[in-house]
N, C-alpha and C positions, 0 to 999 in steps of 0.2 A: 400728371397730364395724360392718363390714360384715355380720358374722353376724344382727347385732343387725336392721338394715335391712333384711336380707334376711327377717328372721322375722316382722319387722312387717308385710312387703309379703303373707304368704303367709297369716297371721292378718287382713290388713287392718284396720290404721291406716297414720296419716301419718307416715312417721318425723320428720318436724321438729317438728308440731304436738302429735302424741298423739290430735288428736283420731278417732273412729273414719271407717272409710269403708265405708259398710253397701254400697254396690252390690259393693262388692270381698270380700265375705266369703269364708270359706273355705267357708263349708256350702253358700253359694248356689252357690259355683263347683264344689263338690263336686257339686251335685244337677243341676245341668247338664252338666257331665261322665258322671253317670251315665247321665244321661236320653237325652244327646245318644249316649253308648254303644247304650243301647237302641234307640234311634228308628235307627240304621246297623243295629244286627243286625235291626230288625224291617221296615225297609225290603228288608232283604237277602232276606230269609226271603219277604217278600209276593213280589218281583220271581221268586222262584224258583216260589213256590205260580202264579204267572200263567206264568210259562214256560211251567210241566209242563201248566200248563192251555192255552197255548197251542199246545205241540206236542205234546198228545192231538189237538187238534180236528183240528191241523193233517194229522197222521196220518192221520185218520180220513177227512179230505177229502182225501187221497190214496187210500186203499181206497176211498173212493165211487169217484172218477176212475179206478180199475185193475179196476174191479167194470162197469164198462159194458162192457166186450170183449164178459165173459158174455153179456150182454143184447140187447148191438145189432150186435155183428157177424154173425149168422146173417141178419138182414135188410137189411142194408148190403151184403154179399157177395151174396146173390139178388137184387138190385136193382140192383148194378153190374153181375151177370152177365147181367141182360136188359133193361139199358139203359132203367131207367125212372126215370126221374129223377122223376116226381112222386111215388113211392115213397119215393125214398131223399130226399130235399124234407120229407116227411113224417117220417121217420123221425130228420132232422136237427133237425126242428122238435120232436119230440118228448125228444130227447135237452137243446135249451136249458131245458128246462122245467125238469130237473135243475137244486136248488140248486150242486152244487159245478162246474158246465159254464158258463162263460164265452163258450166259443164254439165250434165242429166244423168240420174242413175235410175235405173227402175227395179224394185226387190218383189219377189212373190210376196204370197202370205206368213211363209214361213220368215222372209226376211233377209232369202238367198239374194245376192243379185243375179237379174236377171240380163241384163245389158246395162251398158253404160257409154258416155261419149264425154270426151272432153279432160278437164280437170275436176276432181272434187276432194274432198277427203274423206276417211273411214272414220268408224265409231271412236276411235283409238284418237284421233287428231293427224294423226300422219297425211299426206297430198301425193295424192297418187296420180297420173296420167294415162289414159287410153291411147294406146300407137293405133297405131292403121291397121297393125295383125289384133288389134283389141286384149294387146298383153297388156297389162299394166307396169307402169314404168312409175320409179317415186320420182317427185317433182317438189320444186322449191317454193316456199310461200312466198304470195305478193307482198309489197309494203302496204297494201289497202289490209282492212276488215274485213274478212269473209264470211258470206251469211249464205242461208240458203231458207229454201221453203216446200214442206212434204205433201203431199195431198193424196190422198187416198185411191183407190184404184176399185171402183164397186161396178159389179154387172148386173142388169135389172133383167129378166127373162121378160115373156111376154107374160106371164101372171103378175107381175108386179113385185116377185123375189128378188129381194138383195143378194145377193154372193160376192163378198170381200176378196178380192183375189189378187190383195198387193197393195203400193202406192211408188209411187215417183218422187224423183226431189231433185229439185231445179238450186244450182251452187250458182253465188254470182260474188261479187267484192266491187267495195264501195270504190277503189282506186277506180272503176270504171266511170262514176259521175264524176270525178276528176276530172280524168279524161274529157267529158263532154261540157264543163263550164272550163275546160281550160283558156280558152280564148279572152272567155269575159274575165277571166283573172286576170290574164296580162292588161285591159283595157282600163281596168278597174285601177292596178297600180302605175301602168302609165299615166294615167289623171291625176292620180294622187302625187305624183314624184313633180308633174308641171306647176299644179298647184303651189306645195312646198316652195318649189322655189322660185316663184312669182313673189309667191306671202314675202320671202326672206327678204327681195332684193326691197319691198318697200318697205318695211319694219326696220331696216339698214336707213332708207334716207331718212323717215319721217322720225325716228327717234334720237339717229346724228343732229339730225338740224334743229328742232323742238326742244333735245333735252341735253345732248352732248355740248352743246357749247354753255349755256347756262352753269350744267358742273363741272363745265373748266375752269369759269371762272369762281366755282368757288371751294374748287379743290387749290387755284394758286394762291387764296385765300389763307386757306387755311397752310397752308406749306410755309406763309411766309411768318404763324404767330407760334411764339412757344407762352412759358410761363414767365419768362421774362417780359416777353413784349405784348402777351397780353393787354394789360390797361391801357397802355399808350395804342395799340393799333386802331385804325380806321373803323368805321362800321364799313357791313360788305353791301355792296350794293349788285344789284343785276342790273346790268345794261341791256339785255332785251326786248322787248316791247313786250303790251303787255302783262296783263296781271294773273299770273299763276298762283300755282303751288311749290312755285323753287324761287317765289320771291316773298310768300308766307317760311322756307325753308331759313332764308336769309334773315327775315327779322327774327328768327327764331335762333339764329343761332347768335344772332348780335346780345341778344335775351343772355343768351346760353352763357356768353364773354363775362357778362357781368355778375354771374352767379357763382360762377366757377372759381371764382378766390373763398367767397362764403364758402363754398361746400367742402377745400380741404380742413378746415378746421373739426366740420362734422365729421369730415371721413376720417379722421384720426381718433374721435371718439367712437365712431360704429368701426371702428378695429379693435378698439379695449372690449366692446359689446362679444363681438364675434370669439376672438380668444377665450371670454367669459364660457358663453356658450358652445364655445366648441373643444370646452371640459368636461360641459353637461353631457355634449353627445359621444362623445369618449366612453363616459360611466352607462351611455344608455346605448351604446353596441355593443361594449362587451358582457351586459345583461342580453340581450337579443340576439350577440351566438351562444350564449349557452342554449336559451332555448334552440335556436336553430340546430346545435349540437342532439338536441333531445328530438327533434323532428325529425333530424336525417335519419335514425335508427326505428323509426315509429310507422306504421301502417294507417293512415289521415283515417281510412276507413274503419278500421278494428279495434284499435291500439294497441294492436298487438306487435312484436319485433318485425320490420319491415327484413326485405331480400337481401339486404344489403348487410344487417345487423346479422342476418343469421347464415350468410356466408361466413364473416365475421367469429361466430360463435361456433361452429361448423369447425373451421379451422383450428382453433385454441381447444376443443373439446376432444380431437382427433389425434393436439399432437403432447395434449395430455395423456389419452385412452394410450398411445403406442408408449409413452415412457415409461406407467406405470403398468401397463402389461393389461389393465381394467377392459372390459368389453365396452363398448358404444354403438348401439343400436341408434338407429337411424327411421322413422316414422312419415310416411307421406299421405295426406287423404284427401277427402274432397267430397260433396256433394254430389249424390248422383243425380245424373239428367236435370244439371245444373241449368244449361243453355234455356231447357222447357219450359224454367220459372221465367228467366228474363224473355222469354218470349211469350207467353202466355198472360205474366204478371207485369212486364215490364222489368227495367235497370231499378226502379227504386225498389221496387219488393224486393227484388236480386240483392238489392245491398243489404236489407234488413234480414234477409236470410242468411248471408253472412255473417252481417254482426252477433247475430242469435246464435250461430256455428260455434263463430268462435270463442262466445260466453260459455259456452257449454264445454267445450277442450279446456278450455283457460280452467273453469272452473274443477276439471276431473284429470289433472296432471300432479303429479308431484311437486313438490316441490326444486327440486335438484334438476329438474329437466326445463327445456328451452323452446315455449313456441312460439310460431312466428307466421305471417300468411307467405309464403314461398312464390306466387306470382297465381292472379285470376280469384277464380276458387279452391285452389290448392293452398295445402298448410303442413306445415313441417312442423315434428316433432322431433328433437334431439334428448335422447335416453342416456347418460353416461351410466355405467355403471350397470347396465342392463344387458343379460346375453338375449340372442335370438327368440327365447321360451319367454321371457320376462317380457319381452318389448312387444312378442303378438299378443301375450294376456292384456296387456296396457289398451293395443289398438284395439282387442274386442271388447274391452270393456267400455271404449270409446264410442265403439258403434253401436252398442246396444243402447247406450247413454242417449245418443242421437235418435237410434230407432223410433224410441220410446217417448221424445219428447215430441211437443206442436209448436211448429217453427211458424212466425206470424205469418199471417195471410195464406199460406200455403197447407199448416196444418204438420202432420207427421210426415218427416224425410228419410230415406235411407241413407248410407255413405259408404265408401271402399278405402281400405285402407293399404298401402305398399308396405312393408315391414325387410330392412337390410340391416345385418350386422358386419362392421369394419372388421376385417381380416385382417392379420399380419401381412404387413407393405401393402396395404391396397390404399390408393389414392382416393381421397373424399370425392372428386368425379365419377368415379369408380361407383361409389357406396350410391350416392344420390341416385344413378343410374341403373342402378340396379332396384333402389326402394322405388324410384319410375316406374320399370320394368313390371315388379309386382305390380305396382297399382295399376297397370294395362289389363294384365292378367284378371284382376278383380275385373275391371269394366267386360272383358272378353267372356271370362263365365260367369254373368248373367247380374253383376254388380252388389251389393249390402253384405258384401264380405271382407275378409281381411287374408290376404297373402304373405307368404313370406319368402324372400330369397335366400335360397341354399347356401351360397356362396358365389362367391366370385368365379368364372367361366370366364377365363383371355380368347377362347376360339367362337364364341358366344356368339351371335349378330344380334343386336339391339332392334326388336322389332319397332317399327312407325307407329307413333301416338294414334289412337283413334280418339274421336270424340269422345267427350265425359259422358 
């Protein structure tokens, strides 16, 4: 009788008691649903109406800020050109006055500043403040966007000679269009909040009285039939007026009364079905994790051992190399000025660069050794059994390999390689960061070579990646 439960649960009553459960009605959940519909599209709709109103203003206080060139550069350039700074002082000060001007710096041609007013920040990102003695004071960022705009600072003699002699730059933040559609915000969501709950209070009568009483009656319907009383019950009738879709609901489920003994017999057979089948898919999951077992260790793009396999391999390689006392070098490379392909050629040629990469290592490794793509265009090679001398012959013979070959659509590529050897007690963290290390060092002078790290350094500082 699970249909049966299921309908009680959707009419709301209790299937064991009969008795009803008014918070669980259908209408209420209906007019909440609707509502709850509503209130998402009318939220949706206000948040757009304040966007557009926020990037008008916001606009518009950008044309204010591109609209000052006009204004104040002909006296800003006469004032730099005869070095009077209480002019251009004045002229600074007159420019904060402006609501959408934050702050005004004006630099020679060298780049010095020459004056400044207000707030702005330096090249560095720091926010500094002009006091009234014109010390600079740091000062805290807005919660707005801070933007600014430069303009050039040129003097024309009377021949017609350019002379650059600086430019200015007007700071402003967009908290300030805020500020100026604040109003229309409140008005915007005061409408919207009246609206909402006008819509509520009629969606509350019109679906109480239309649709809530109709599934009373045939939620007490159904509370009063089980599997006993089935055959023998009434058919349901709507007493409403009237002809809907909750009196097509009722014949429908009078239908339903009569089917429902037929169909426990089926359903006893599509349960032998189901157990059949759900032998099959037993034997066809645990084929589907093996492969997924072989996926999780696999690089989708290479096939080569993914990051995870060669952490993995990394580990058990490291804490074999320390029991038997064996060296284990450690190999890190990469495609130089990788990023120029995928920007020049695009991600697909990038990838095909790759997969060619890594045909060509794959292809010029030992056997006994481990590679794997390590994360991006980086590739890891794990050496057991190789000291320091042995594992940078490996890596130059790797880049000469590379050198020499034409990698599709791109042609001949260069590559750098890192080369570390595991010391006594040094942590695989250790080792990778160091065979990092080198491979920086390769990108740093001048890239299509192979490094090696001396050894481990504990006082060492780990210089910042640069680009490939």
């Amino acid at each position: 009788m699970a249909v049966l439960r299921y309908l009680r649960g959707i009419f709301g009553s209790d299937g064991n008691s009969g008795a009803p459960l008014r918070d669980r009605a259908l209408a209420g959940r209906l007019m909440r649903v609707m509502f709850g519909c509503y209130v998402v599209v009318a939220v949706g709709l206000t948040a757009v109406q304040m966007l557009v109103a926020y990037q008008a203003a916001s606009q518009r206080l950008q044309d204010d800020v591109d609209s000052l060139q006009r204004t104040f550069s002909p006296g800003i350039e006469d004032a730099m050109w005869r070095y009077n700074t209480e002019v251009l002082r004045g002229i600074l000060a007159g420019m904060r006055e402006v609501p959408a001007v934050v702050g005004v710096e004006v630099r020679d041609e060298a780049g010095q500043r020459v004056q400044a007013i207000g707030t702005f920040s330096d090249d560095s990102g720091k926010i500094w403040h002009v006091g009234r003695n014109e010390e600079l004071q740091p000062a805290s960022r807005s919660f707005g966007t801070a933007f600014s705009r430069t303009f050039p600072v040129v003097h024309t003699d009377e021949n017609g000679r350019l002379y650059p002699i600086g430019s200015w730059t007007v700071h402003s933040d967009d908290s300030i269009a805020i500020e100026q559609v604040k109003n229309t915000l409140y008005v915007i969501l005061i409408n919207s909040a009246v609206k909402s709950l006008m819509l509520w209070f009629i969606f509350y009568l019109v679906i109480r009285t239309m649709v809530g009483r109709p599934l009373a009656q045939i939620r007490d319907y159904l509370a009063r039939i089980d599997a006993d009383t089935l055959a023998a019950a009434p058919p349901l009738t709507i007493e409403a007026g009237g002809r809907n879709e909750l009196h097509a609901l009722a014949g429908a489920l009078n239908t339903m009364r009569d089917r429902l003994r037929r169909s426990f017999e089926e359903n006893a057979a599509l349960m032998r079905d189901l157990r059949e089948m759900n032998a099959t898919l037993q034997d066809r999951i645990a084929e589907r994790t093996r492969d997924l077992e072989t996926l999780a260790h696999t690089d989708l793009l290479t096939g080569l051992f993914n990051r995870r396999k060669l952490d993995e391999a990394l580990a058990e390689t490291a804490e074999h190399a320390t029991e038997s006392g064996a060296p284990l070098s450690l190999i890190l490379g990469d495609v130089d000025n990788f990023k120029s392909v995928n920007d020049r050629y695009g991600h697909k040629v990038g990838d095909q660069v790759l997969i060619a990469f890594a045909a060509l290592l794959r292809d010029a490794v030992r056997p006994s050794d481990t590679l794997g793509r390590w994360g991006g265009e980086e590739f890891m090679l794990l050496c057991p059994a190789a000291d320091l001398a042995t594992a940078t012959a490996i890596a130059e013979r790797l880049r000469v390999r590379v050198e020499g070959t034409a990698l599709p659509e791109v042609g001949p590529r260069t590559c750098s390689f890192g080369v570390a050897t595991l010391a006594p007690g040094e942590s695989t963290d250790s080792l990778v960061a160091r065979a990092d290390a080198a491979l920086y060092r390769c990108k740093r002078n001048g890239r299509n070579r192979v490094e090696a790290s001396p050894g481990p350094r504990p006082d060492a500082v780990m210089p910042e990646r640069g680009a490939a």
